[in-house]
VOZAMAR-47987 format. One record per residue: residue number from 1; x, y, z of N, C-alpha, C in turn. Coordinates in Angstrom, 1 decimal, padded with zeros to 4 digits. Example, Ala and Ser with C-alpha at 12.3 -4.5 7.8 and 13.67 -1.06 7.14 Angstrom:
! residues 2
  resi     n.x     n.y     n.z    ca.x    ca.y    ca.z     c.x     c.y     c.z
     1   013.2  -005.7   007.8   012.3  -004.5   007.8   013.2  -003.3   007.8
     2   012.8  -002.2   007.1   013.7  -001.1   007.1   012.9   000.0   007.9
This chain:
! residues 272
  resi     n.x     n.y     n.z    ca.x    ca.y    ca.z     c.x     c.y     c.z
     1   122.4   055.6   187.4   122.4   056.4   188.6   121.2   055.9   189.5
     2   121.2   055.7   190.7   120.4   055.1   192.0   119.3   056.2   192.3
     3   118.4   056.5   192.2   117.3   056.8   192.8   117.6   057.9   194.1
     4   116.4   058.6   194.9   116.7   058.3   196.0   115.2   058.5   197.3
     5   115.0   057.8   198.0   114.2   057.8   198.1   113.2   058.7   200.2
     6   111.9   059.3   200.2   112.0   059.9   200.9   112.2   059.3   202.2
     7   111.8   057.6   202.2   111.7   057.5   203.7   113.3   055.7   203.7
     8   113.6   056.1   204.8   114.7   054.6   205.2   114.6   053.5   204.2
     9   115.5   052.9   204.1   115.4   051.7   203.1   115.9   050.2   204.4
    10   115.0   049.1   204.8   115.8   048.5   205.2   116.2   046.8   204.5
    11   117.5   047.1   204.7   117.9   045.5   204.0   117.7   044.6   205.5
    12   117.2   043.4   204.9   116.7   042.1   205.4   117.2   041.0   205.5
    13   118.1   040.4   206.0   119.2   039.5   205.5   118.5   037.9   205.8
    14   119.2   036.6   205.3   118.2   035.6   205.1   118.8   034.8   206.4
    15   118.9   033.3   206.0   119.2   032.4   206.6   120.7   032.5   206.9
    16   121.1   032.3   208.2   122.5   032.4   208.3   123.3   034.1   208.0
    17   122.2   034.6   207.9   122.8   036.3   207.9   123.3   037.0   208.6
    18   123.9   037.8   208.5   124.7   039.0   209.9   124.5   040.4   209.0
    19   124.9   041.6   209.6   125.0   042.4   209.0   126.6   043.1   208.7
    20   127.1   042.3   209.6   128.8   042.8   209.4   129.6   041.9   209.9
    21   131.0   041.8   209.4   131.4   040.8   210.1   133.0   041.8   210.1
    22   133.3   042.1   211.5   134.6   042.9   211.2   135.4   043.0   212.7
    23   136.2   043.8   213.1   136.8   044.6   214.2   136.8   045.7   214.4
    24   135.8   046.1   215.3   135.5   047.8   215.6   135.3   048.4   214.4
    25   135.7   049.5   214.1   135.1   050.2   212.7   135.4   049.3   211.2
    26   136.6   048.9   212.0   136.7   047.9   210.1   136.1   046.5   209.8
    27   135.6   046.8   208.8   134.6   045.8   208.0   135.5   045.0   207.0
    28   135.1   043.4   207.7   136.1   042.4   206.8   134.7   042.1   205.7
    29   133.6   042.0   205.6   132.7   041.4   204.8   131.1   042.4   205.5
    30   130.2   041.9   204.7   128.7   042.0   205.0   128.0   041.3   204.4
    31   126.9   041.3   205.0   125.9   040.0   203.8   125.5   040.4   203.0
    32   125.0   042.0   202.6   124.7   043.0   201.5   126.2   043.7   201.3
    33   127.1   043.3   200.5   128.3   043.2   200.5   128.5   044.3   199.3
    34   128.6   046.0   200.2   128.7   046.7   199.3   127.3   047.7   198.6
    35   126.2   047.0   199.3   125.0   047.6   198.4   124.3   048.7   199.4
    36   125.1   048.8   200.7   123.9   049.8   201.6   125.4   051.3   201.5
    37   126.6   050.8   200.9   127.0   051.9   200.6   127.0   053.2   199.2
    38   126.9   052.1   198.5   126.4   052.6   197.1   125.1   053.2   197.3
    39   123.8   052.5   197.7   122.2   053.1   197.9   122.4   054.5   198.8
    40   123.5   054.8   199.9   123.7   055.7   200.9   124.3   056.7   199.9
    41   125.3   056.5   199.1   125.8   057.7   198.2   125.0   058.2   197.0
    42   123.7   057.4   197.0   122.7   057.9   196.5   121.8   058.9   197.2
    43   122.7   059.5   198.6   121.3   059.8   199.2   120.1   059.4   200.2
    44   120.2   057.5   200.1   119.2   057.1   200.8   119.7   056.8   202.1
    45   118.9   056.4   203.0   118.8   056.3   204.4   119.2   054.7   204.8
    46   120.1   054.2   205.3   120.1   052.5   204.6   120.2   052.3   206.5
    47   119.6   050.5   206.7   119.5   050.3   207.7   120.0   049.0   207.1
    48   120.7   048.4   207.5   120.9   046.5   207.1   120.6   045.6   208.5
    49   119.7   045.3   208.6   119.2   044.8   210.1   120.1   043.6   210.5
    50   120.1   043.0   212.3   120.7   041.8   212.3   119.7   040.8   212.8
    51   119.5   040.1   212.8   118.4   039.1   213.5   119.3   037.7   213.5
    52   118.6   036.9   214.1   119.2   035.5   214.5   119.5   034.9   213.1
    53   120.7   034.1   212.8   120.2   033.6   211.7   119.8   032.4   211.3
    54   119.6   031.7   212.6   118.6   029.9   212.0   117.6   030.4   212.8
    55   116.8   031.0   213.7   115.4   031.2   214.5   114.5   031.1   213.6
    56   113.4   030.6   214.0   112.1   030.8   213.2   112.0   032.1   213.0
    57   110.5   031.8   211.7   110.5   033.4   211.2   109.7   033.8   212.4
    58   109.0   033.6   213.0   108.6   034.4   214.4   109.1   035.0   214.8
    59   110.3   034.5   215.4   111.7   035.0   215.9   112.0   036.3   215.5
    60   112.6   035.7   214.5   113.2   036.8   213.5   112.5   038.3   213.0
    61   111.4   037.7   213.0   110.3   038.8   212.7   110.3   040.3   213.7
    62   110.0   039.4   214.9   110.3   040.8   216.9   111.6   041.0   216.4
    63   112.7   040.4   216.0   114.0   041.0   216.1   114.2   041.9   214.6
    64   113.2   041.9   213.9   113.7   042.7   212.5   112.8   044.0   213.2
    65   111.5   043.6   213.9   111.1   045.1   214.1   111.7   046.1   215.2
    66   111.8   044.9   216.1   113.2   045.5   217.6   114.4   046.4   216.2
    67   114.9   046.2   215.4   115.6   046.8   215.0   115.3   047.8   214.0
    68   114.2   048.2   213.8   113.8   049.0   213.1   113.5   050.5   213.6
    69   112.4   050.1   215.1   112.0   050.7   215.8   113.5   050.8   216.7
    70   114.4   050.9   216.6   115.7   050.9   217.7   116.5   052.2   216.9
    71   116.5   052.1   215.2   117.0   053.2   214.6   116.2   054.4   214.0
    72   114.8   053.6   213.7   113.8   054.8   212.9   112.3   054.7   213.5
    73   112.9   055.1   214.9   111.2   055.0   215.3   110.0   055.6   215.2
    74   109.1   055.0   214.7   107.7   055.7   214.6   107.9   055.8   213.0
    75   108.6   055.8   212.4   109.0   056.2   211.3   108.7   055.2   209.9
    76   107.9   055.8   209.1   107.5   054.3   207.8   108.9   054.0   207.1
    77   109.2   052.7   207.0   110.1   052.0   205.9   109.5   051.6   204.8
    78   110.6   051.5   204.0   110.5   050.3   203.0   111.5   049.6   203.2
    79   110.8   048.2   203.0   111.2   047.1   203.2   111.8   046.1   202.0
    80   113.5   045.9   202.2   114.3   045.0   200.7   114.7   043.8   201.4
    81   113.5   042.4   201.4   114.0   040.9   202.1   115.0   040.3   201.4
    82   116.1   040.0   201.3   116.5   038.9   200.4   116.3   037.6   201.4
    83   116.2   036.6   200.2   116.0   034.7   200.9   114.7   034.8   202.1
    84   114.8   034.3   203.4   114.0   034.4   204.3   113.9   035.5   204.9
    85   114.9   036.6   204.6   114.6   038.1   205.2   113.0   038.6   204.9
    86   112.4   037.9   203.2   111.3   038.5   202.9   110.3   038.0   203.6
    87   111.0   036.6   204.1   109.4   036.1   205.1   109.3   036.8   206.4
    88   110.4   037.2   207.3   110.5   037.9   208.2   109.4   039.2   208.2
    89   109.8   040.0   206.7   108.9   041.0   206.7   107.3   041.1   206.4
    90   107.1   040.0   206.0   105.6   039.2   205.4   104.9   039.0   206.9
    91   106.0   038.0   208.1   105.6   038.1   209.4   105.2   039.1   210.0
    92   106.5   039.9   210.0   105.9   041.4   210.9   105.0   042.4   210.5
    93   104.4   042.0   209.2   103.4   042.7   208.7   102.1   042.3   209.4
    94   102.0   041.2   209.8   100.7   040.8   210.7   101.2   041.4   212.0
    95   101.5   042.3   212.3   101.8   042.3   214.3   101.2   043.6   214.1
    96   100.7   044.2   215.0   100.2   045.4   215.4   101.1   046.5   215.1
    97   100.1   047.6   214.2   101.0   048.9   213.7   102.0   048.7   212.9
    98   102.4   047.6   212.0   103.3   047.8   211.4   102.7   047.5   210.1
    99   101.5   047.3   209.7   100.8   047.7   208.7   101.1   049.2   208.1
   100   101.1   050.1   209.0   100.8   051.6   209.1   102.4   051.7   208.6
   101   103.1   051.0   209.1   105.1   052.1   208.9   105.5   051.0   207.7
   102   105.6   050.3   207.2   106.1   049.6   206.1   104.9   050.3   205.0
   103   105.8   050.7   204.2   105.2   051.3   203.1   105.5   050.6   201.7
   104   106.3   049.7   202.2   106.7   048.9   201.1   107.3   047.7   200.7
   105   107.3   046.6   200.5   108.0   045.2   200.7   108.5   044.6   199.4
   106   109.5   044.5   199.1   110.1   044.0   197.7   111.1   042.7   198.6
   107   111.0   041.4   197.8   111.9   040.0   198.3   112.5   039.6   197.2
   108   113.6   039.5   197.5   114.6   038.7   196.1   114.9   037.6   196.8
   109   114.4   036.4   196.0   114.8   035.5   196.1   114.3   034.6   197.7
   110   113.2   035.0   197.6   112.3   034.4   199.0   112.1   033.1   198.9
   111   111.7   031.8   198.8   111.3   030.9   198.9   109.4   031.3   199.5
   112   109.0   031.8   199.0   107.6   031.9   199.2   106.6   030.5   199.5
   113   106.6   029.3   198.4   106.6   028.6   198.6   107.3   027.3   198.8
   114   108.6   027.8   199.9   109.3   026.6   200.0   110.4   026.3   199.1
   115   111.1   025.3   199.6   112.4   024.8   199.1   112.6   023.4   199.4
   116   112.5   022.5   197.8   112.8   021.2   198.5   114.2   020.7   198.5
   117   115.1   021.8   198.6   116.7   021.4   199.6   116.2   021.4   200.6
   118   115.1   022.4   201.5   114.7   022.5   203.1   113.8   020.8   203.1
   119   113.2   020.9   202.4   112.7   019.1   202.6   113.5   018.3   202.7
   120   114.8   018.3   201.9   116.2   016.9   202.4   116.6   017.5   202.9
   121   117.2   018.6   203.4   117.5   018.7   204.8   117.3   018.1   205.9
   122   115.5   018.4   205.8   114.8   018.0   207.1   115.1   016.0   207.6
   123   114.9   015.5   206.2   114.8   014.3   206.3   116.6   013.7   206.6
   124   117.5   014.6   206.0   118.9   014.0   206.0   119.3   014.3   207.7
   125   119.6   015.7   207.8   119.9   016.0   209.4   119.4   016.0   210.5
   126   118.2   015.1   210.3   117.3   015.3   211.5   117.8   014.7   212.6
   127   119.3   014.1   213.0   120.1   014.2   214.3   120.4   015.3   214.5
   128   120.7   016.0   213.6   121.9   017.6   214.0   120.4   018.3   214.5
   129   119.5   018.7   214.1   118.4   019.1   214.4   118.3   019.1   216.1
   130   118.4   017.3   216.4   117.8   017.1   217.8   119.1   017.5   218.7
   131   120.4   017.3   217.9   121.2   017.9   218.8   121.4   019.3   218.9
   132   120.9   020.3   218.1   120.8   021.7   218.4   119.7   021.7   219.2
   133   119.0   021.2   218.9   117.4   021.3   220.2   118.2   021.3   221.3
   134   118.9   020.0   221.7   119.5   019.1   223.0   120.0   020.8   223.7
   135   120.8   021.5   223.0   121.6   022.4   223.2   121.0   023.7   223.6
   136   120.1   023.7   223.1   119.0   025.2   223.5   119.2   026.2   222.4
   137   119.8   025.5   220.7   119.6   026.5   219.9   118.3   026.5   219.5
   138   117.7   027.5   219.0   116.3   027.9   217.8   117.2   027.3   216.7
   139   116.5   026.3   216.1   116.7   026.1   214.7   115.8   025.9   213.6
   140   115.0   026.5   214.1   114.0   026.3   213.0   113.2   027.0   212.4
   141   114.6   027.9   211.8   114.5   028.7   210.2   114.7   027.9   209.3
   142   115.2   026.1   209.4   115.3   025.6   208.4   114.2   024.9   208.4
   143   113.4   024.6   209.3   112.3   024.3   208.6   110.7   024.9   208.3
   144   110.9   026.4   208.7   110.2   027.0   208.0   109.8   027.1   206.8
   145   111.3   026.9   206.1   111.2   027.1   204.4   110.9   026.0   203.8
   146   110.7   024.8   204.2   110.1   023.4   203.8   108.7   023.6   203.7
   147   108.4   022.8   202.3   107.5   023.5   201.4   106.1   023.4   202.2
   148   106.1   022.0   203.4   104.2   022.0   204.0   104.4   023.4   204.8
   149   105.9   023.9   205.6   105.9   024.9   206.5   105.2   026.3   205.6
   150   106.2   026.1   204.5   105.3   027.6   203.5   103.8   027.2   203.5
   151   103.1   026.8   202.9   102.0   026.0   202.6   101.4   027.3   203.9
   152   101.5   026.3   204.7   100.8   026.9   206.2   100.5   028.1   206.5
   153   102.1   028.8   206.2   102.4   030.1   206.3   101.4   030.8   205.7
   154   101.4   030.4   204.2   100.5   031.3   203.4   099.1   031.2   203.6
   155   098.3   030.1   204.2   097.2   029.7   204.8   097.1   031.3   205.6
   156   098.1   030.9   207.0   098.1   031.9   207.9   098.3   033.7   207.3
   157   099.0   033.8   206.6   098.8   035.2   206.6   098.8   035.3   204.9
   158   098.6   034.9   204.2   097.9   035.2   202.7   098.4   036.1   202.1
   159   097.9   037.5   201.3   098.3   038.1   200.5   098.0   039.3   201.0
   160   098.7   040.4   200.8   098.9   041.4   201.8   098.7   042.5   200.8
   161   096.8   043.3   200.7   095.7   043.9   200.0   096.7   045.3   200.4
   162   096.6   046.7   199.5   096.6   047.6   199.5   098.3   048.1   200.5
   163   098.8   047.6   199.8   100.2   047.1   200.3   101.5   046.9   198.9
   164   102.1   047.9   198.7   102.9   047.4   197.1   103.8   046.5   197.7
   165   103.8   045.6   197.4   104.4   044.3   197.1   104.8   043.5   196.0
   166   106.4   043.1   196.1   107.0   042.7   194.9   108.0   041.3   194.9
   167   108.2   041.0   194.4   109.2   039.6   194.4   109.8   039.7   193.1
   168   110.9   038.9   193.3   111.9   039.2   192.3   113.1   037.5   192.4
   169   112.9   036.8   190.8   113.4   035.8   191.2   114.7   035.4   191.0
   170   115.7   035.0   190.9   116.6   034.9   190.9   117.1   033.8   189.5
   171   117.7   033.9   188.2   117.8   033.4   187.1   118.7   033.1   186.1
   172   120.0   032.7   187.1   121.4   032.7   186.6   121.3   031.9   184.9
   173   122.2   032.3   184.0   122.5   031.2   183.3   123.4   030.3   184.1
   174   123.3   029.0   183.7   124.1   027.8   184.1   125.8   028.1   184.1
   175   126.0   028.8   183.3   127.5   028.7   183.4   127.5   030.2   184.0
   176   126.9   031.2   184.8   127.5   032.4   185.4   126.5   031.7   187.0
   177   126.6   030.7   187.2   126.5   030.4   188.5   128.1   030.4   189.1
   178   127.7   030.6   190.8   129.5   030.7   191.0   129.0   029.4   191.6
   179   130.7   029.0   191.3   131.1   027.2   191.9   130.6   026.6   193.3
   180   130.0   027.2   194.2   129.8   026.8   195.4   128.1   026.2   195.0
   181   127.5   027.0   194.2   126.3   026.6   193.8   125.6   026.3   192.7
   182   127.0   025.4   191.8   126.5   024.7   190.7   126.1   023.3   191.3
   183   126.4   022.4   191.6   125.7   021.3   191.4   124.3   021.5   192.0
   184   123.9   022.3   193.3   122.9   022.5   193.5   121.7   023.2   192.6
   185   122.6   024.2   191.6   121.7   024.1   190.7   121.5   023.6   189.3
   186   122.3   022.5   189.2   122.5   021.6   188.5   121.1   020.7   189.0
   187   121.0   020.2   190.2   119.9   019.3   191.0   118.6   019.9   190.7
   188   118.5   021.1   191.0   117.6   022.0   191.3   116.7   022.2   190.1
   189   117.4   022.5   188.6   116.7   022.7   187.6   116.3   021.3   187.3
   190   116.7   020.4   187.1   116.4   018.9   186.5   115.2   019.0   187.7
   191   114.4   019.6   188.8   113.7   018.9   190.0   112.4   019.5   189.9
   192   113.1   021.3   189.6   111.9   022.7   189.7   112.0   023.6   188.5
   193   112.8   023.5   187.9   113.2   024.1   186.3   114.2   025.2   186.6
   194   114.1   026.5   186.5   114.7   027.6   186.7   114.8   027.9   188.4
   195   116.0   028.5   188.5   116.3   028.4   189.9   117.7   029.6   190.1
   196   118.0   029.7   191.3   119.2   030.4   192.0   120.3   029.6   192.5
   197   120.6   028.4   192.5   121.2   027.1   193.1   120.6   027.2   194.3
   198   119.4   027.8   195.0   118.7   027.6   196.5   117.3   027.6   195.9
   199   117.5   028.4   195.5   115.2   028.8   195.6   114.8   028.7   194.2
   200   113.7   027.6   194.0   112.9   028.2   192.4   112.3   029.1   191.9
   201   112.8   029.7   190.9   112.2   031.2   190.7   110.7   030.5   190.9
   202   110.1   029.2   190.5   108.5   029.7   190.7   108.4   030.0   192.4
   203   109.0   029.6   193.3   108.7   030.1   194.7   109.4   031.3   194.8
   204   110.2   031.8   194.2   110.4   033.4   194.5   109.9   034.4   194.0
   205   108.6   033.8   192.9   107.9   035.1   192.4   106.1   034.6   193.1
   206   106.1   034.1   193.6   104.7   033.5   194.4   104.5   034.4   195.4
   207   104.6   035.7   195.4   104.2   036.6   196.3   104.4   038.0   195.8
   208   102.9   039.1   196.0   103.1   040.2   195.6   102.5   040.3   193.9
   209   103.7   041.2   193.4   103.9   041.5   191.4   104.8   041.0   191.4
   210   105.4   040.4   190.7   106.7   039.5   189.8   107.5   040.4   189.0
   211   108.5   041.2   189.3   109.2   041.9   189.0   110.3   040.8   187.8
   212   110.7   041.9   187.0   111.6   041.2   186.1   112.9   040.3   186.9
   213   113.2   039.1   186.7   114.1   038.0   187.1   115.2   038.5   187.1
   214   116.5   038.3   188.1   117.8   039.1   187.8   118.7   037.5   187.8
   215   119.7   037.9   186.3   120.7   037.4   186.2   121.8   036.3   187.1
   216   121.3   036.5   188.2   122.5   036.3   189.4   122.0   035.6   190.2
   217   122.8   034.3   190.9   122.5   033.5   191.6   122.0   033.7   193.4
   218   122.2   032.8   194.0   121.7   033.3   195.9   123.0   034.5   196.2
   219   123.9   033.4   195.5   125.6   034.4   196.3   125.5   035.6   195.9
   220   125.6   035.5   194.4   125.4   036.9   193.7   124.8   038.1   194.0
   221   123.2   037.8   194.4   122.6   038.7   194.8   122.6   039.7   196.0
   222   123.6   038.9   196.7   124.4   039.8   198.1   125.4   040.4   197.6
   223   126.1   040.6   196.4   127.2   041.0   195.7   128.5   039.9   196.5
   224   128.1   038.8   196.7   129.5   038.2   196.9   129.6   037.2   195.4
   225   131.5   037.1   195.7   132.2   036.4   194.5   131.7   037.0   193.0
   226   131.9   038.5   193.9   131.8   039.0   192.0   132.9   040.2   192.2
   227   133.5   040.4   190.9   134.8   041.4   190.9   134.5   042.7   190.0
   228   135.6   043.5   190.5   135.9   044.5   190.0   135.1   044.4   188.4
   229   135.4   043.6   187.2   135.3   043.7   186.4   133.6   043.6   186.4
   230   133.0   042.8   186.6   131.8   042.8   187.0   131.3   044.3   186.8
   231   131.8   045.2   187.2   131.2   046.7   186.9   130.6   047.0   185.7
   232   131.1   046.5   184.7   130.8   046.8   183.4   130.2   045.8   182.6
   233   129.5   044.4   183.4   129.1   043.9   183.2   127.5   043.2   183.3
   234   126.5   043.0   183.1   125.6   042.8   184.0   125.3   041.8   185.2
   235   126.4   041.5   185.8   126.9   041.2   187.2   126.8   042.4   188.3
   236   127.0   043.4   187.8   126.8   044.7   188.6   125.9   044.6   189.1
   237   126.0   044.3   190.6   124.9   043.8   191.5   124.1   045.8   191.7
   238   124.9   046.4   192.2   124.3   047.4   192.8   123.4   048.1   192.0
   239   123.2   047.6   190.7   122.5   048.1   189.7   121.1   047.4   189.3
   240   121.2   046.3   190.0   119.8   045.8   189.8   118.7   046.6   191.2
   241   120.0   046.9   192.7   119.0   047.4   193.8   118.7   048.4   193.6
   242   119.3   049.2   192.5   118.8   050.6   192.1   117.3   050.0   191.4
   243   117.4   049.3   190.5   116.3   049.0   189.9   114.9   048.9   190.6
   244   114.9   048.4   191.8   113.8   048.6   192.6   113.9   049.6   193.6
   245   114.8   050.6   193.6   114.9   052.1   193.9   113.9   052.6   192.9
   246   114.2   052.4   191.7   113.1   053.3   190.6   112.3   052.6   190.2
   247   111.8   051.4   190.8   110.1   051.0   190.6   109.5   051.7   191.9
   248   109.9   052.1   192.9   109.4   052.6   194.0   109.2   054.5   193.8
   249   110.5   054.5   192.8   110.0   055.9   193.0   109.1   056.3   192.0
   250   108.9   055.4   190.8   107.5   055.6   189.9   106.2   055.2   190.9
   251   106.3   054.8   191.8   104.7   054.5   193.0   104.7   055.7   193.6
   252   105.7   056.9   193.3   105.6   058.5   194.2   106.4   058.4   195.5
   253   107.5   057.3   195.4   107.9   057.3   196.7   109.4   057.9   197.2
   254   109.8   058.2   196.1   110.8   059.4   195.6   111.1   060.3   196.1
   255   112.2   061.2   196.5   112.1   062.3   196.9   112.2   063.5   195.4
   256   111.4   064.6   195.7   110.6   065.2   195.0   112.3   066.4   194.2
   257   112.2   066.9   193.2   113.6   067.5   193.0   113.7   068.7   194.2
   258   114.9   069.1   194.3   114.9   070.0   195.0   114.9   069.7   196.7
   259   114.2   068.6   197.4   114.2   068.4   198.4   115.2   067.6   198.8
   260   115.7   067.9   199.8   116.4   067.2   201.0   116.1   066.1   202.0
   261   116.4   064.7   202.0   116.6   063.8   202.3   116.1   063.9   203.7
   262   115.8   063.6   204.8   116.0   063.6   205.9   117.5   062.7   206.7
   263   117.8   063.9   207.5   119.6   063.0   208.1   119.5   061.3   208.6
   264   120.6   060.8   208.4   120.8   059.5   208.9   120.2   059.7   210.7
   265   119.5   058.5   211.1   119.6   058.2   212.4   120.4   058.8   213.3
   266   120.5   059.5   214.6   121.5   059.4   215.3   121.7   058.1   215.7
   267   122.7   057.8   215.8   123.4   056.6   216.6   123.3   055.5   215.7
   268   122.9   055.6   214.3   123.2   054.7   213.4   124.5   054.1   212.8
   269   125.1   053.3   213.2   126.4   053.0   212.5   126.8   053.0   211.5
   270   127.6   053.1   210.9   128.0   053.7   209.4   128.1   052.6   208.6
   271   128.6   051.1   209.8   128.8   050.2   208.6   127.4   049.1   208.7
   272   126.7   049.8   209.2   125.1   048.5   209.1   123.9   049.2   207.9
């Protein structure tokens, strides 16, 4: 059973993220696929934000608070990054007053320090690069996550004092990776050892406490390409985001028995 907790929860989506992808009220997919309705039937307050999905984390960062401040204003969150959503929130933690309303910051599967797929990236597409430039797109969320970009990063804003903070890394076995991201993590462990087929667990536990490692790969941990059967399995994605539901509510962040939740947002949409 999920927790529940007193103040908003918001999901953070990474590289290439959206928060819905559908027609008017009906929802063909999400990038938290499934997990902000399960956490809501618990009770909680769920926000799944949208931000650009290749912009720098700068970028990204005004557009995660623009949407925070758009549904729960004035109002403290906690904060759930997956991939670069966690850098996003690490960013907007340096901007004015948002020290004070994030009450809490948990990343699965961040690339804290870097990704050397974002290093051959850099070096393989650096035409596509100049022709997104040419074009007037932001592209450079991909090379944020290239390992001198983290490096820097962490130079610039370091470790974030009196602040619970957590990371969480991602630790498939080899054969419960799904097929889109086996050979990458075929590559990946022979390069960095243990991995998600994207991020090395040692760069997704390099920030914060190091929460216990979950089972499931980058896909997985959005709950895509996992089934029905999976429920009774430890594939059950929605059961690991409960998990850091109840590390938060042993910090006192809980709602107390007996009390009532505060109502959803007005003008919050049902399926973000």
């Amino acid at each position: 059973m999920i927790g529940r907790l007193k103040a908003p929860i918001i999901l953070a989506h990474g590289l290439f993220g959206f928060s819905r992808i559908g027609f008017g009220p009906l929802t063909l997919t999400s990038y938290f696929r499934g997990i902000p309705q399960v956490l809501r039937e618990a009770g909680n307050r769920v926000l799944t934000t949208r931000v650009h999905p290749i912009a720098s984390i700068d970028f990204r960062a005004q557009r995660l608070g623009f949407r925070i401040d758009t549904y729960f204003p004035d109002e403290p969150v906690h904060i759930i990054g997956h991939s670069m959503g966690g850098l996003d929130a690490r960013r907007l933690l340096a901007e004015p007053g948002w020290r004070d309303r994030i009450l809490s910051l948990t990343t699965i599967a961040t690339p804290h320090m870097g990704s050397i797929i974002a290093d051959f990236a850099k070096l393989r597409v650096g035409r596509i690069y100049r022709l997104l430039n040419a074009m007037g797109i932001d592209y450079r969320g991909f090379l944020d996550v290239t390992r001198q970009a983290s490096r820097r990063f962490k130079r610039k804003y370091g470790p974030i004092a009196d602040l619970p903070c957590f990371s969480i890394a991602g630790e498939p076995d080899p054969a419960d990776v799904a097929w889109p991201l086996r050979r990458l993590h075929e590559a990946l462990s022979e390069m960095e050892g243990a991995n998600d087929g994207l991020v090395p667990a040692e760069s997704a536990r390099a920030f914060g406490e190091a929460l216990e490692p979950w089972p499931l790969d980058h896909l997985r941990q959005m709950n895509w390409l996992t089934h029905a059967k999976d429920e009774a399995e430890t594939r059950y994605v929605p059961a690991y985001y409960g998990r850091i539901i109840d590390n938060l509510i042993s910090l006192g962040f809980g709602v107390d028995d007996g009390e009532v939740p505060a109502p959803v947002a007005p003008g919050l949409p049902v399926g973000r």
